[in-house]
N, C-alpha and C positions, 0 to 999 in steps of 0.2 A: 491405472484406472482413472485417476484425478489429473489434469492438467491444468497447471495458472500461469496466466499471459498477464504481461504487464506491456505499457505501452505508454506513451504520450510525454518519453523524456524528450532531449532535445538541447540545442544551446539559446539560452536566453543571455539580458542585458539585466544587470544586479539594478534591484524594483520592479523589474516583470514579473508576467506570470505564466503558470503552465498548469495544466490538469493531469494527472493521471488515470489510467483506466487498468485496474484488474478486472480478467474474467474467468473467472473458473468453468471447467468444462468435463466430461468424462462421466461415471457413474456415483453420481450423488444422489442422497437420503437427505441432507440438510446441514447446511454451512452455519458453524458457531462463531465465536470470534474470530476477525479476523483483524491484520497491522499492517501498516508500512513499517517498514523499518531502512535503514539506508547505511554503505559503507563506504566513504572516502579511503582514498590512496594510501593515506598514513594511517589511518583507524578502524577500531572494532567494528561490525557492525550493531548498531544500534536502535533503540524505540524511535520511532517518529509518531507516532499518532495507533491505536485500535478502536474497535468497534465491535459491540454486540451484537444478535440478532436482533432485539431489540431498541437497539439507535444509541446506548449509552455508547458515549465515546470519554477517554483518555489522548493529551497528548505531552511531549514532550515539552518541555520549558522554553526552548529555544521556539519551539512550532506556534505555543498558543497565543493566537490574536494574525495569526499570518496564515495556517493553515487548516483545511475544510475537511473532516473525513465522511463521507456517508458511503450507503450501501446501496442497491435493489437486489431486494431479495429474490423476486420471482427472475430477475434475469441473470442470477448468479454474481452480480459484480460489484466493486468496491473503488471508488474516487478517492482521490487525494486533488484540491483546489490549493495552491498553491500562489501567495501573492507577498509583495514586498521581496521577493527571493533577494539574496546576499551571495556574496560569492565561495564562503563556508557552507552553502547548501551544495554548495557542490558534490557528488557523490552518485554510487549505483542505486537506486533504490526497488526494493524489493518489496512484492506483493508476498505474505502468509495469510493461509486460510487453516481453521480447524474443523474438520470437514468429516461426518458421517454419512459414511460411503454406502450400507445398507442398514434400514431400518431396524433398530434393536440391538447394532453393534458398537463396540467402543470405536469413539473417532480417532483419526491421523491426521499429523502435523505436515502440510503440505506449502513448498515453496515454488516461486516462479526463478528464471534465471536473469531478473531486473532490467530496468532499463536505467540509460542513462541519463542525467541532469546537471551540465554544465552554467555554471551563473560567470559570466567574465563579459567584462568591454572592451 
C-alpha cells in the first residue's frame, strides 16, 4: 500500500555535497516521523538525522552542523542536505516514514531500499 523511494546518492569528493530525496507514495492518511538512517559495509545500521510533522528535528552527533533535514508535507517528501561529507559517510542510506495508511488507524513503520553515498578521492 506504502512505497518509499530514496534517490540522490551518488559518488562525491570528501567536502562535497549531495541532497537526498525521499518520496513516499501509495495509500496515505498522514505521515508522522520520519529519518534517515544509514549502514556502511562493516556496521549496523544507524540514526542520521529525524523529523516530525511538525519540523522538530534530531540528528546524530556526527551529522550536526554538516547535515539538513526537512520535510514537505503536502508532497509527501523528506531531504537529507548533505555538506562537508568525509569519507566515513560513506554508506547506504535509507529513507523511514511512520505513516497512517487510513484515517483513525494505528500507523506502520515503513522503509525504502536506500540509496547509495560514496565520499572518496
Amino acid at each position: 500500500q506504502v512505497q518509499i523511494a530514496e534517490s540522490g546518492g551518488g559518488l562525491v569528493q570528501p567536502g562535497g555535497s549531495l541532497r537526498l530525496s525521499c518520496v513516499a507514495s501509495g495509500t496515505i492518511s498522514r505521515i508522522y516521523m520520519q529519518g534517515w538512517y544509514r549502514q556502511g559495509p562493516e556496521n549496523q545500521r544507524e540514526l542520521v538525522a529525524t523529523i516530525t510533522s511538525a519540523g522538530s528535528t534530531k540528528y546524530a552527533d556526527d551529522a550536526k552542523g554538516r547535515f539538513t533535514i526537512s520535510r514537505d508535507n503536502a508532497k509527501n517528501a523528506m531531504y537529507l542536505q548533505m555538506n562537508s561529507l568525509k569519507p566515513e559517510d560513506t554508506a547506504v542510506y535509507y529513507c523511514n516514514s511512520i505513516v497512517e495508511v487510513i484515517a483513525g488507524t494505528s500507523a506502520g513503520d515503513y522503509w525504502g531500499q536506500g540509496t547509495q553515498v560514496t565520499v572518496s578521492s
